[in-house]
N, C-alpha and C positions, 0 to 999 in steps of 0.2 A: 218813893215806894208806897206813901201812905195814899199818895192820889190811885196809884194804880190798883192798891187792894178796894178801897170805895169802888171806884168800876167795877172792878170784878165783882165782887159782891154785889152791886147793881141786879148785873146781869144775870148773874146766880139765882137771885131771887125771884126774879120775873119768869126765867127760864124753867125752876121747880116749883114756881105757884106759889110760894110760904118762905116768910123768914124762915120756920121752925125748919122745915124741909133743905133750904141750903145751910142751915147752921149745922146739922147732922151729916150733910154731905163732907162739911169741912173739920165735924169734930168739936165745935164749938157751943157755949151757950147761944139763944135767941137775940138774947139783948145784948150780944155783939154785933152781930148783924145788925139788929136795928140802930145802935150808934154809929154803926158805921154810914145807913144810910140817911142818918140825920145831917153827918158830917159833913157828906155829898151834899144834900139839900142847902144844906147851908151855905157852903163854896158856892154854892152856883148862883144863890136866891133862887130859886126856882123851885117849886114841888114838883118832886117827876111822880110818885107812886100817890094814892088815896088809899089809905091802910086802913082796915076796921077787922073787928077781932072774925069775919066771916070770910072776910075777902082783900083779895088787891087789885087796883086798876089803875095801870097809867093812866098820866095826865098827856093832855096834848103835848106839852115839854116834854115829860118822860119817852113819851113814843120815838118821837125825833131822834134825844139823846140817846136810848136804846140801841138804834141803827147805825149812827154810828161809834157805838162803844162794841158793839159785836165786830163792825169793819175791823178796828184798829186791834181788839183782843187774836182775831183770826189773822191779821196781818204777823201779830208777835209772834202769838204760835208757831205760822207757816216760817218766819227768821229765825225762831232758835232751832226748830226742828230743819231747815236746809243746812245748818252748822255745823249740827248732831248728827245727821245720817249724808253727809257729806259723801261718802263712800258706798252708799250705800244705794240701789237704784229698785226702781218698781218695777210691781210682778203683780201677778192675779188677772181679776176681771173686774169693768169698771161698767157699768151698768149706768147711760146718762138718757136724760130725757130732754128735748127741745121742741119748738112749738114747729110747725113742719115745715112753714116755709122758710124760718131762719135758719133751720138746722139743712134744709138742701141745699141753701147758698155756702152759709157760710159754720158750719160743722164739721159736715158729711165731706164736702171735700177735704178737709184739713186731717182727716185722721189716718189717711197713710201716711205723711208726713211724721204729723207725733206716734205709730206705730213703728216707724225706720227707725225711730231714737230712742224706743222702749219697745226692746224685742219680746219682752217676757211679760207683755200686757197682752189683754183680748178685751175688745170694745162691746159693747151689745146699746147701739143710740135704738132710744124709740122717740120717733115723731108720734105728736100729736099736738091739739089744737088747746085741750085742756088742762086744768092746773092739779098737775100730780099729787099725789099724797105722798111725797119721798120719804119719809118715812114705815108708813105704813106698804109700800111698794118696795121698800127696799134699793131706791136710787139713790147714786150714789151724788151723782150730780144732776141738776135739774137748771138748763137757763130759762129765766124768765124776762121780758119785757116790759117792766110795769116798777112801780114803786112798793118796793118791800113792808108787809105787816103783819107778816106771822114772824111772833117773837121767839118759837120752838126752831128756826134756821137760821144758819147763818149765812149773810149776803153779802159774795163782793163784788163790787163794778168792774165789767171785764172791758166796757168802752161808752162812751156819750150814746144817745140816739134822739133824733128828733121825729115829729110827722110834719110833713108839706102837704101842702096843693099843687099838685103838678097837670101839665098839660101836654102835648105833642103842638110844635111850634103851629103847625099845620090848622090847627083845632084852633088857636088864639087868635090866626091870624085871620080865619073866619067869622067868628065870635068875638074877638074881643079878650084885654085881658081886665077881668074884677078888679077894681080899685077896693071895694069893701065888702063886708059879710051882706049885706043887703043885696049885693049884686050877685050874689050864688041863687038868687031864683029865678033868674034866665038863663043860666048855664045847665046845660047837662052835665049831673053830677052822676058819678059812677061808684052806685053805695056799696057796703057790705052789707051783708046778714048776715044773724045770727039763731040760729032755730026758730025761724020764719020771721023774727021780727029784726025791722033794718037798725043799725047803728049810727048813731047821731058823728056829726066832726064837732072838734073840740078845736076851741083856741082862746085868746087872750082878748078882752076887748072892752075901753074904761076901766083899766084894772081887774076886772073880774075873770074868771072863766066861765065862757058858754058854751053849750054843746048847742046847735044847730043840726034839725030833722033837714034835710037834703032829696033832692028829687029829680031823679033820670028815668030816662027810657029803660037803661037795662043795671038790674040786680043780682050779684053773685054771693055765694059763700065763703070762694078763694079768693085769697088776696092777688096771690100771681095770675089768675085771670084778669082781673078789674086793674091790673100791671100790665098786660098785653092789651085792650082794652085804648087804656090811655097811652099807649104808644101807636096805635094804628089811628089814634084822632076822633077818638069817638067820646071824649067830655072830659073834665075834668076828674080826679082819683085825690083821693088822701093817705097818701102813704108814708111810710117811714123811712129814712134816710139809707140806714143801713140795704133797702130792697131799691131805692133807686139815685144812689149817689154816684151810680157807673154810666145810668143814660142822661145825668145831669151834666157831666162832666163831659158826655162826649156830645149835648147838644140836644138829645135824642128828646129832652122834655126838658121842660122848663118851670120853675117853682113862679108860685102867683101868692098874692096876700100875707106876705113873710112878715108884716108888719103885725099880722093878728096872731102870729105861731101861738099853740102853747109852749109850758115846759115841755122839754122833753120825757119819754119814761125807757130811762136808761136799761142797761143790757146788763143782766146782774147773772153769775152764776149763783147757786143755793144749793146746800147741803145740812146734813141735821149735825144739831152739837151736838160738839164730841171734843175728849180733853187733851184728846191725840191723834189727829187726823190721819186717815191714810195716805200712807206717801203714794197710792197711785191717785189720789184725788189732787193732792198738790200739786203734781206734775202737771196736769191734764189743766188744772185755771193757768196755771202759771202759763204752760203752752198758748192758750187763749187770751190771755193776755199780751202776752207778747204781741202773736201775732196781730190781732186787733190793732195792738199801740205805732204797728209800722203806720207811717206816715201818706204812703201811697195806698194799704189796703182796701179803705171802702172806695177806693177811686177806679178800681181795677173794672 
């Protein structure tokens, strides 16, 4: 019990900016709170906050630790409250945001399915490309793609994701396939943009990560072009698993340079704290989780 109030209170505190401010949320003196995150500190060795009487800032530890102490606080929540409302099923309107081309693959098809099973829900997804202010927007759920660092949401992982280099067998067997990052300057690489300027590829190499500037004849701003693209044979593409694990799997491309991947930057849903989530939000990860967790889905 005592470990579990240190987290909380961790989180409390980073979440309202001030010992002073979560001690009053909880009713308490300041220098409860602050022993409590001394306690933490201690168990762990590790300093997570830098404390001064103007301000707080995690530490590099702290940030980490953070992320997953909101996972597992939002996991308990979502278990005692599925115990609690047992009986009881969602309604309203659920207002989610996804980046556009994840959410036409794999969202947008999935929500008659979770609308058959929750008749007293209404959905409203908005695509787009950039990163919501769910908060201040009023979303209720937001996925993202990327590794989580806004400490004001909480983020759960709804599935893995990686990025590849992929080809059309077609395109390798004319060119060749790269043995190393050096050899992506004879290849037609097929960049993205980003409001006129192109985006580097990232991978792993000597330990380090590098992002590599990349250079083709043709530049788009969609991903699912520069995905059509590398399936008609026209150079290699950098894309993410989740958008091409179906033409992987049936042949249709082929990954190259798996040895330099980076990490991945997994598929996180995000919502704002809160001490009592709504049951139509819980439904709706849970749904996505699920379905994500089948073992043939990104194979389809």
């Amino acid at each position: 019990m005592g470990k579990f109030r240190e987290i909380n209170t961790f989180a409390e505190v980073v979440a309202r900016g001030s010992l002073s401010a979560a001690a009053r949320a909880e009713g308490i003196a300041p220098a409860m709170i602050g022993r409590r995150l001394d306690a933490l500190e201690a168990r762990l060795g590790v300093k997570l906050l830098q404390r001064t009487t103007r301000r707080l800032a995690l530490t590099d530890e702290g940030a980490a630790f953070l992320e997953d102490c909101q996972r597992i606080l939002a996991e308990l929540e979502e278990a005692e409250s599925a115990v609690s409302e047992r009986s009881a099923h969602a309604k309203g309107h659920l207002l989610v945001s996804a980046p556009a081309g994840f959410g036409r693959q794999h969202v947008a098809p999935l929500l008659p399915s979770f609308l058959a099973e929750h008749r007293d829900l209404t959905v409203n997804l908005n695509l787009n490309d950039r990163v919501v202010d769910v908060v201040g927007e009023g979303v209720d759920v937001a996925i993202r793609i990327a590794s989580l660092g806004d400490s004001s949401l909480v983020g759960v992982k709804l599935a893995d994701n990686q990025r590849v280099v992929v080809a059309a067998p077609g395109y390798l067997k004319r060119h060749g396939k790269p043995q190393s990052l050096a050899d992506l300057a004879r290849h037609n690489c097929l960049a993205i943009s980003s409001e006129g300027s192109q985006r580097g590829w990232t991978f792993r190499e000597g330990g380090k990560t590098v992002t590599l500037k990349v250079a083709g004849n043709m530049v788009c701003n969609d991903g699912a072009v520069l995905h059509e693209w590398a399936l008609g044979g026209r150079g290699l593409a950098w894309r993410s698993m989740w958008e091409v694990a179906a033409q992987i799997e049936a042949g249709q491309l082929v990954t190259v340079l798996d040895d330099f991947a980076a990490p991945g930057n997994d598929i996180h849903a995000v919502f704002a704290q809160r001490r009592h989530l709504p049951l139509r939000v819980r439904v709706f990860v849970d749904f996505l989780r699920r379905t994500y967790a089948q073992p043939d889905y990104w194979r389809r």
